[in-house]
C-alpha positions in Angstrom: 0.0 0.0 0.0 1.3 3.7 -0.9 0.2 6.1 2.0 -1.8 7.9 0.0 -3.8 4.4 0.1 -6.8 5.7 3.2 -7.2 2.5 4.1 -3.7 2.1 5.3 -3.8 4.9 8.2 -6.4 2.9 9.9 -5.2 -0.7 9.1 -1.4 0.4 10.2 -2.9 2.0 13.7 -5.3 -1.3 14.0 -2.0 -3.4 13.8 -0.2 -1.5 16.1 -2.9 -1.7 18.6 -3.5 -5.7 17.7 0.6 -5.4 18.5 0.9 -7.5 14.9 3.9 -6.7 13.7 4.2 -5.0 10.4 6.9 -4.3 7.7 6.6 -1.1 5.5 7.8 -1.3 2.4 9.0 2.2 1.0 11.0 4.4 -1.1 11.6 6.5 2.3 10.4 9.5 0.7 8.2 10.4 -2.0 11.2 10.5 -4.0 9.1 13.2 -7.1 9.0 15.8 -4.1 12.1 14.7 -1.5 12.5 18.0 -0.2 8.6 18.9 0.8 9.1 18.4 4.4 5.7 17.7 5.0 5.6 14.9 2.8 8.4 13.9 4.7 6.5 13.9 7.9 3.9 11.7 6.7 6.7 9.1 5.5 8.9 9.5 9.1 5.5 8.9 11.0 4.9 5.9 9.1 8.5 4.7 9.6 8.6 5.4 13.2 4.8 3.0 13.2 6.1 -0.3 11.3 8.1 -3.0 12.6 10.2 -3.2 9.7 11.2 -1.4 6.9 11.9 -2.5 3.4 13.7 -0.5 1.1 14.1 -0.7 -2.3 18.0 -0.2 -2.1 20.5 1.2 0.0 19.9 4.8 -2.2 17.1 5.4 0.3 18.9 4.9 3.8 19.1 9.1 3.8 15.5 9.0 3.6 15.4 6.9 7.2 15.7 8.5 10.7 18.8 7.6 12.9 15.8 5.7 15.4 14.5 4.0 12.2 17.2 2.5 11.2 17.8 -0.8 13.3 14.1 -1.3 11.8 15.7 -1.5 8.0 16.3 -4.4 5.0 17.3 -3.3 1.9 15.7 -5.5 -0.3 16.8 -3.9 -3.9 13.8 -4.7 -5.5 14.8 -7.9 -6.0 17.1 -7.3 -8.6 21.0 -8.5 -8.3 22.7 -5.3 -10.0 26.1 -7.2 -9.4 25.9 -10.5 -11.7 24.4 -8.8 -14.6 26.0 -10.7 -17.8 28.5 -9.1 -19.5 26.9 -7.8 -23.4 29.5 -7.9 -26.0 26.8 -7.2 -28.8 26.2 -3.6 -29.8 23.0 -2.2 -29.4 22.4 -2.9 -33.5 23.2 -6.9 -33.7 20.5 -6.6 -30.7 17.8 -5.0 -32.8 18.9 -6.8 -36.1 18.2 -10.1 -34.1 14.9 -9.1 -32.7 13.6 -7.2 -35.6 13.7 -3.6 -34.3 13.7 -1.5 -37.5 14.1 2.0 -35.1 17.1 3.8 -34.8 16.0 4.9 -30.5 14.1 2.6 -29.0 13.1 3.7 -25.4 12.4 1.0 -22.5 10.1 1.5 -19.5 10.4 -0.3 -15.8 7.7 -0.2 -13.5 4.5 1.7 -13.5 3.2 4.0 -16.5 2.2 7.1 -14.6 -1.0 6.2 -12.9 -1.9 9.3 -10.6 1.9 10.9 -11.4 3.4 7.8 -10.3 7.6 7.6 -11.3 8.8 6.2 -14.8 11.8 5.3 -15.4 13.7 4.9 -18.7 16.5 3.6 -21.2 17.4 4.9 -24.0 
């Protein structure tokens, strides 16, 4: 759930009170506006509330107060950025096997923008 999510205020608050542990998995921030400081507040109340927090890589540990910090696994979305293979075809042999008659081709990861949500992209 994003916090923006209403339901999650209660549910968090219900499990806190339940004392059912709960891990938050976040960005740290609300990484399109980092600096808003009330933002901010929303995301370090909802830190200082879970059990545990689950980050998407170890980018986001400035995000995390010094007290939240013992609560933290980095996770990195569950991609191993160390043992990607090694490509020693150039980017043309790559479309000339697959059939890619452009000359940019642009690649999106993750979400397309749903209520200003992040995209990320390769060209």
């Amino acid at each position: 759930m994003h916090l923006k999510d209403r339901a999650l205020w209660p549910i968090a608050h219900w499990l806190k009170l339940r004392q059912t542990p709960f891990a938050f998995w976040t960005k740290g921030t609300n990484l399109d506006d980092a600096e808003n400081p009330v933002r901010h507040l929303f995301f370090k109340y909802m830190h200082t509330l879970s059990d545990r927090l689950i980050l998407y890589s170890s980018n986001e540990l400035k995000f995390i107060g010094a007290g939240n910090r013992r609560k933290i696994f980095v996770a990195n979305n569950t991609i191993n950025y160390r043992d990607f293979p090694s490509v020693r075809v150039t980017k043309e042999e790559i479309k000339k096997e697959f059939g890619i008659p452009y000359k940019q081709v642009v690649l999106f990861a993750g979400r397309m923008g749903i209520d200003s949500e992040r995209k990320r992209s390769v060209i």
